[in-house]
PQR file of N, CA, C, O and H, with PARSE charges and radii, in Angstrom:
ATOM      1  N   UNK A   1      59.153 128.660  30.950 -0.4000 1.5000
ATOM      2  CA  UNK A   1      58.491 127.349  30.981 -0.0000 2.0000
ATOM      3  C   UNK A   1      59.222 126.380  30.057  0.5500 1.7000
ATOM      4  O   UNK A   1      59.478 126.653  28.884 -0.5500 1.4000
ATOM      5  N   UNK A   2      59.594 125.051  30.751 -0.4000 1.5000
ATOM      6  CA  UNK A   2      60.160 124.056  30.183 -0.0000 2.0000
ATOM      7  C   UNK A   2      59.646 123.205  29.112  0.5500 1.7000
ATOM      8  O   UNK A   2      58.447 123.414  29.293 -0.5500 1.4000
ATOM      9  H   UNK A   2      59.387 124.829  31.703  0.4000 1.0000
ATOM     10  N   UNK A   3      59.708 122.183  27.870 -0.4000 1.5000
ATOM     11  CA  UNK A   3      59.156 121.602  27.554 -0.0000 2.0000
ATOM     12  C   UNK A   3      59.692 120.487  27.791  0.5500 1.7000
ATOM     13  O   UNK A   3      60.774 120.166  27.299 -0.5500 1.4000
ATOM     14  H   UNK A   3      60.683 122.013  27.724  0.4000 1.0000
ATOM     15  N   UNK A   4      58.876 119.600  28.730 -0.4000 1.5000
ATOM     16  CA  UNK A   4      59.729 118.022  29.562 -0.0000 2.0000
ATOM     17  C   UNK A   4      58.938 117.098  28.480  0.5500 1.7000
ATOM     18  O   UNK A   4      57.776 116.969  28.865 -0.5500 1.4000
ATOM     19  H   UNK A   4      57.997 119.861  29.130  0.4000 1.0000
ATOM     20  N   UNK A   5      59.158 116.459  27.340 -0.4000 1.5000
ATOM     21  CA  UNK A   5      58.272 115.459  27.075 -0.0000 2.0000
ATOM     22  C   UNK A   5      58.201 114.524  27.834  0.5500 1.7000
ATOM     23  O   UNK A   5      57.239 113.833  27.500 -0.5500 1.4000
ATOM     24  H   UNK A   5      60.102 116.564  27.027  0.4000 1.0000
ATOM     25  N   UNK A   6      58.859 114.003  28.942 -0.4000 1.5000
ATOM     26  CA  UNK A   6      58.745 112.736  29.988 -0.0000 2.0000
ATOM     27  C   UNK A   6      57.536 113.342  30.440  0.5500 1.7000
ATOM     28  O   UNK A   6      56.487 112.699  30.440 -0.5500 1.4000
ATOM     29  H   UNK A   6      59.641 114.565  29.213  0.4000 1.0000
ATOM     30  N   UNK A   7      57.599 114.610  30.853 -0.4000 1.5000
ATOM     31  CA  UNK A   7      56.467 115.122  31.774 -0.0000 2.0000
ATOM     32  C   UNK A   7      55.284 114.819  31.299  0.5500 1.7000
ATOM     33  O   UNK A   7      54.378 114.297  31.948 -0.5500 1.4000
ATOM     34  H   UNK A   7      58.451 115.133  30.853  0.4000 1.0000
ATOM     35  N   UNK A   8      55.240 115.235  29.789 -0.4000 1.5000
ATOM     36  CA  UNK A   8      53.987 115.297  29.375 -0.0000 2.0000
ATOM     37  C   UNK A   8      53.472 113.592  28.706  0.5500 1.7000
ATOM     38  O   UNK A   8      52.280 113.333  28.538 -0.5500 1.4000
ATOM     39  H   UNK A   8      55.976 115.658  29.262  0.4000 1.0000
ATOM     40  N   UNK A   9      54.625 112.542  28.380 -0.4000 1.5000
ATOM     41  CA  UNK A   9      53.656 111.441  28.490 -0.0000 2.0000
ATOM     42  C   UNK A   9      53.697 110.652  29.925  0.5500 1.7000
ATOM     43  O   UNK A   9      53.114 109.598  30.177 -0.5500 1.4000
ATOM     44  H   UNK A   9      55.593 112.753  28.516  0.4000 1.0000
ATOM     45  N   UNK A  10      54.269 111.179  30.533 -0.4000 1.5000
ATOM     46  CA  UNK A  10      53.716 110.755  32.173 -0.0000 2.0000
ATOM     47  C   UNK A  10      52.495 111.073  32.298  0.5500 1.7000
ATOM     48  O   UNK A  10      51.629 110.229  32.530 -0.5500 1.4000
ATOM     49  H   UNK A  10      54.743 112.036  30.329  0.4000 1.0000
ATOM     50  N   UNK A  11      52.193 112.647  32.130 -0.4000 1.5000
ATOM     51  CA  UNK A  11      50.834 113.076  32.129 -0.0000 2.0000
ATOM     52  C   UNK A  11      49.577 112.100  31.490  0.5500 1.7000
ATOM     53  O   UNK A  11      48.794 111.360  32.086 -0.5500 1.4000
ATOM     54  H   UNK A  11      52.896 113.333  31.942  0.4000 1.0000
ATOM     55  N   UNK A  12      49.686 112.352  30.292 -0.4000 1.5000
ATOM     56  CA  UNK A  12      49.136 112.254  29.364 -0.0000 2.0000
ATOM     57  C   UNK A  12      48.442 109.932  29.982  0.5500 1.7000
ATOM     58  O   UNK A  12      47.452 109.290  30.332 -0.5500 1.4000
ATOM     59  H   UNK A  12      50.322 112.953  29.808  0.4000 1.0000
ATOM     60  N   UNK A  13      50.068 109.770  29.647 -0.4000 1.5000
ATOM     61  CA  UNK A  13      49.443 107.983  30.253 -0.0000 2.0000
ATOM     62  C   UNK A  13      48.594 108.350  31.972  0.5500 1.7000
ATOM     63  O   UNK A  13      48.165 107.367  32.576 -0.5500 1.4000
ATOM     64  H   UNK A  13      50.872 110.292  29.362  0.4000 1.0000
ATOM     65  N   UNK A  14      48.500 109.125  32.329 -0.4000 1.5000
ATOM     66  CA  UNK A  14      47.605 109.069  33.767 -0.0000 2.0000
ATOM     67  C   UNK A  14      46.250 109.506  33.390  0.5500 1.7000
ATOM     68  O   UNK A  14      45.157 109.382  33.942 -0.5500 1.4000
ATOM     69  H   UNK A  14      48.849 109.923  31.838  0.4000 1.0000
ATOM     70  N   UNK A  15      46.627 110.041  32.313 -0.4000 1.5000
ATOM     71  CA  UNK A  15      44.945 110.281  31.954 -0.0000 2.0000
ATOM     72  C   UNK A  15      44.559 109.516  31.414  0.5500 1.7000
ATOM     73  O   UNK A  15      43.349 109.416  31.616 -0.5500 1.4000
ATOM     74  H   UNK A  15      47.515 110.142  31.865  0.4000 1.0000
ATOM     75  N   UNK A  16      45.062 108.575  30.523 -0.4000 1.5000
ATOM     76  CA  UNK A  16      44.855 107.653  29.691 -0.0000 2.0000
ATOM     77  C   UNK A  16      44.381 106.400  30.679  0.5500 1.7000
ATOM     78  O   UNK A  16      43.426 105.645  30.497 -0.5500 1.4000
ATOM     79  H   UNK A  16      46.045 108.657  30.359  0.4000 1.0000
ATOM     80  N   UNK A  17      45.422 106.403  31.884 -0.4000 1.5000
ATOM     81  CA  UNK A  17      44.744 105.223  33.163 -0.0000 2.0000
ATOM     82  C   UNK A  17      43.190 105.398  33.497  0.5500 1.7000
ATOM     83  O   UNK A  17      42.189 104.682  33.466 -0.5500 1.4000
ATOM     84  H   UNK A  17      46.198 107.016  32.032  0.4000 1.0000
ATOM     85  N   UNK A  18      43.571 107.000  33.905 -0.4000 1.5000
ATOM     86  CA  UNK A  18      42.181 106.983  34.745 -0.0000 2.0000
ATOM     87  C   UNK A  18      40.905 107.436  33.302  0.5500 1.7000
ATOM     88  O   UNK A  18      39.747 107.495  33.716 -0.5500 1.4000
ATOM     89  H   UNK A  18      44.385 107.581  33.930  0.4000 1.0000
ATOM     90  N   UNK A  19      41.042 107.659  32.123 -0.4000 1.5000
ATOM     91  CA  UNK A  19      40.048 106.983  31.309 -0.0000 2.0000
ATOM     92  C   UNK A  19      39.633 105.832  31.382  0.5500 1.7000
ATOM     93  O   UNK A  19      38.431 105.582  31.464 -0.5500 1.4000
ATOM     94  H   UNK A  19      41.982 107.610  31.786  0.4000 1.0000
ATOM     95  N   UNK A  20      40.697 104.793  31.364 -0.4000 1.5000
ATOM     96  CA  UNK A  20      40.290 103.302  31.338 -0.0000 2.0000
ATOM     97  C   UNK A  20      39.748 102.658  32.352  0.5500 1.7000
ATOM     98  O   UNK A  20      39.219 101.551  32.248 -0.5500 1.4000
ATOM     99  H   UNK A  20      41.674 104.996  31.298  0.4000 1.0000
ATOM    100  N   UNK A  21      39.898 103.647  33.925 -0.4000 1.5000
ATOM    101  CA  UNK A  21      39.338 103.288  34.841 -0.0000 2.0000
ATOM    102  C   UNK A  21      37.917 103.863  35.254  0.5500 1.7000
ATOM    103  O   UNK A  21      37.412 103.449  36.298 -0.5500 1.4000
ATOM    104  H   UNK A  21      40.327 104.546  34.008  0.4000 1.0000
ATOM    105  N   UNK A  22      37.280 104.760  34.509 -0.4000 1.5000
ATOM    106  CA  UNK A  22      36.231 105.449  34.482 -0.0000 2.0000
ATOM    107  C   UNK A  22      35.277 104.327  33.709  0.5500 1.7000
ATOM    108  O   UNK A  22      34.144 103.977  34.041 -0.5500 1.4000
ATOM    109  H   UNK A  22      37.689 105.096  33.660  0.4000 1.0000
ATOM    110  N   UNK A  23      36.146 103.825  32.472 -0.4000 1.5000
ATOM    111  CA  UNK A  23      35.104 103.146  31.611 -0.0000 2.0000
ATOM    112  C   UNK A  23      34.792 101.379  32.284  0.5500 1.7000
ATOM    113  O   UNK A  23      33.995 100.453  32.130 -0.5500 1.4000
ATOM    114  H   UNK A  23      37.066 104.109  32.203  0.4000 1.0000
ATOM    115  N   UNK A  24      35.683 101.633  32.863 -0.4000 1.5000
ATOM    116  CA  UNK A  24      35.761  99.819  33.673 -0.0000 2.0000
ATOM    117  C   UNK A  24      34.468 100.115  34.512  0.5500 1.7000
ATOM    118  O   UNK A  24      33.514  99.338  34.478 -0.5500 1.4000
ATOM    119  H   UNK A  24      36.330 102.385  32.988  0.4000 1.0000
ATOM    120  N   UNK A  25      34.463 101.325  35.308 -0.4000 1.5000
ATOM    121  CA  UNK A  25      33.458 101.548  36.373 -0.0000 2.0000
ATOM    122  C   UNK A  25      32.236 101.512  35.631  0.5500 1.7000
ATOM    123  O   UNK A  25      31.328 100.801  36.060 -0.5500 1.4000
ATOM    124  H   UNK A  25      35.238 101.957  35.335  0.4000 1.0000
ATOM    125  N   UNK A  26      32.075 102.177  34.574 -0.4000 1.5000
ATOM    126  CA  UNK A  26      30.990 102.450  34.164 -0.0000 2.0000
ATOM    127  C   UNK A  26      30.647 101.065  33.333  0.5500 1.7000
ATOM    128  O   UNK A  26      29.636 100.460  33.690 -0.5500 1.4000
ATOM    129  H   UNK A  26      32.813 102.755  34.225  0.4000 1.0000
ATOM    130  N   UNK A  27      31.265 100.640  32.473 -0.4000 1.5000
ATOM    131  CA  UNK A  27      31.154  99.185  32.092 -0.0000 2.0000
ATOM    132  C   UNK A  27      30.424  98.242  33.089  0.5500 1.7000
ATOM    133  O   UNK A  27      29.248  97.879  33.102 -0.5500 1.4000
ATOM    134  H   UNK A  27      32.086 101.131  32.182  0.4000 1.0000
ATOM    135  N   UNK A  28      31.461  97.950  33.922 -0.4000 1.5000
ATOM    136  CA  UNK A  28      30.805  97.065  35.526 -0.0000 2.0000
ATOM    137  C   UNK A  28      29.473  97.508  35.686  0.5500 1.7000
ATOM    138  O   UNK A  28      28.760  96.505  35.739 -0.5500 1.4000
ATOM    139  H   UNK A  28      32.417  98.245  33.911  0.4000 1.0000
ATOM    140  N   UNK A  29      28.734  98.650  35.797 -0.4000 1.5000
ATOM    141  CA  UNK A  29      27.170  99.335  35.956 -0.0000 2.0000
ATOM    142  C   UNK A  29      26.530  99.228  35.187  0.5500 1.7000
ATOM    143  O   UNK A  29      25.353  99.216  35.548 -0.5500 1.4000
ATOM    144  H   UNK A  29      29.313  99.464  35.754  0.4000 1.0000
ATOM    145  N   UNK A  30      26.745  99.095  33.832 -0.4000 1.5000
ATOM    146  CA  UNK A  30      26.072  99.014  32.676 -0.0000 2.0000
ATOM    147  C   UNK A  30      25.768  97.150  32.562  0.5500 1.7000
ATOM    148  O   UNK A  30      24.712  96.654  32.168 -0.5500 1.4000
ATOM    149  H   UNK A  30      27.701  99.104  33.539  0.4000 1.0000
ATOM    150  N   UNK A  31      26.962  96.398  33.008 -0.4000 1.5000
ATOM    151  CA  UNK A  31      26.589  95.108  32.484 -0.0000 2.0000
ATOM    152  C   UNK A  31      25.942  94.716  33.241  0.5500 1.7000
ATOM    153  O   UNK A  31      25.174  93.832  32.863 -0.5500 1.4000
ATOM    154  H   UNK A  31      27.820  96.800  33.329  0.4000 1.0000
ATOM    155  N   UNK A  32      25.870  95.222  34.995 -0.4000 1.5000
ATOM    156  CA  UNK A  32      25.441  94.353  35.560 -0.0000 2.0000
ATOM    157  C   UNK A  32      23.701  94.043  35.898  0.5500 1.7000
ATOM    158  O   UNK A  32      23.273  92.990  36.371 -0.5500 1.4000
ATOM    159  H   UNK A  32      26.495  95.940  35.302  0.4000 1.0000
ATOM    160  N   UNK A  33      23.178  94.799  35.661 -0.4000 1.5000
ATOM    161  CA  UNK A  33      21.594  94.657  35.061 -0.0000 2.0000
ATOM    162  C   UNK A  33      21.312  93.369  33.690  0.5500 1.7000
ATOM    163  O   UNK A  33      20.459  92.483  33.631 -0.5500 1.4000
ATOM    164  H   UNK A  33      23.525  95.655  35.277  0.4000 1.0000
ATOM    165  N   UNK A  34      22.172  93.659  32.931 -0.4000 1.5000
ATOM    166  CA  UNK A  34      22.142  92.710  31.717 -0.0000 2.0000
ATOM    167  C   UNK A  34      22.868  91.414  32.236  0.5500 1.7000
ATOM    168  O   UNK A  34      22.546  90.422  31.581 -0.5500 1.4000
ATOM    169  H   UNK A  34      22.864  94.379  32.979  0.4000 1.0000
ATOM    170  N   UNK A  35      23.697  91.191  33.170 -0.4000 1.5000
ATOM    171  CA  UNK A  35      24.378  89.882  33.656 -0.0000 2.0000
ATOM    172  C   UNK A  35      22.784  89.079  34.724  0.5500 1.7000
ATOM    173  O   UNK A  35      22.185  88.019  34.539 -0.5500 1.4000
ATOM    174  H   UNK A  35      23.959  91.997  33.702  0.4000 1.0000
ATOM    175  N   UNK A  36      22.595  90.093  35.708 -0.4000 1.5000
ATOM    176  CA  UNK A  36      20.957  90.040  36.748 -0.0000 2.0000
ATOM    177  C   UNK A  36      19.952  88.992  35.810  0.5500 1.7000
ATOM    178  O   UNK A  36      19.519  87.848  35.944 -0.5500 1.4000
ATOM    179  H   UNK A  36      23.082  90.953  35.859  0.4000 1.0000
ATOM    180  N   UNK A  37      19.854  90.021  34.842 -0.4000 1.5000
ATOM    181  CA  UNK A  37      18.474  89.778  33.619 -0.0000 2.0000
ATOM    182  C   UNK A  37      18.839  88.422  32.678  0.5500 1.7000
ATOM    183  O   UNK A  37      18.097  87.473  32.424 -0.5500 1.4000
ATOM    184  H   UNK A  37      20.206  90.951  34.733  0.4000 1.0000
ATOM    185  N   UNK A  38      19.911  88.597  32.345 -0.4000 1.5000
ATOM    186  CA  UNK A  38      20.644  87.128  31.548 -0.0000 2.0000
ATOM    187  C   UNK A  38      20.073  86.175  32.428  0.5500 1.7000
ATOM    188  O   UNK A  38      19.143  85.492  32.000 -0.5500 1.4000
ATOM    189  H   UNK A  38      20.515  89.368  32.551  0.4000 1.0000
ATOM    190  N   UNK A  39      20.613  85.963  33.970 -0.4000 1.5000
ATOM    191  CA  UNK A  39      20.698  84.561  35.108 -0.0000 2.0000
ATOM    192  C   UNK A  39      19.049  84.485  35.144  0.5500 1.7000
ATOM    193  O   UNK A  39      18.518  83.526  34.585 -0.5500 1.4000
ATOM    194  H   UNK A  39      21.369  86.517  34.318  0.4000 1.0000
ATOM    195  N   UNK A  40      18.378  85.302  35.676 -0.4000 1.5000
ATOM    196  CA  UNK A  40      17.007  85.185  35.740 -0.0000 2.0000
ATOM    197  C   UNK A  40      16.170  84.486  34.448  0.5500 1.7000
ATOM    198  O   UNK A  40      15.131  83.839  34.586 -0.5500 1.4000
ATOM    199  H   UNK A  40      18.810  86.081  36.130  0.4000 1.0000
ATOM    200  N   UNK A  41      16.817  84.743  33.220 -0.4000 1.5000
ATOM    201  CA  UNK A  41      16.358  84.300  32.227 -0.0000 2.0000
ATOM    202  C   UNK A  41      16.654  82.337  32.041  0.5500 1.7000
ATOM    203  O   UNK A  41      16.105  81.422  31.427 -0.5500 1.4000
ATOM    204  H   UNK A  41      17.660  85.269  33.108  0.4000 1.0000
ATOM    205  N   UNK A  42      17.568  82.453  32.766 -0.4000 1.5000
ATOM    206  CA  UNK A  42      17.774  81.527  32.313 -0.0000 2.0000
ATOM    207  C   UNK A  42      16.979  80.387  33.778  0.5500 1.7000
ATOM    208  O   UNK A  42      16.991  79.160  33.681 -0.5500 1.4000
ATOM    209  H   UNK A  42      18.014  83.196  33.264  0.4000 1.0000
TER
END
């Protein structure tokens, strides 16, 4: 078994994407009740 460091921050930044794209999703779900509730308030 090789040790490629390209490999592993190739890896590593794809996980790092699809973290940031998990939290965008979940962000977007979380605000959008509080964005709903904000407009109504106002």
């Amino acid at each position: 078994m090789t040790f490629d460091p390209d490999d592993k921050a190739l890896r590593s930044r794809e996980l790092v994407e699809e973290s940031h794209w998990r939290y965008a999703v979940l962000f977007s779900v979380l605000i959008r009740p509080v964005l709903n509730a904000y407009s109504f308030a106002i």
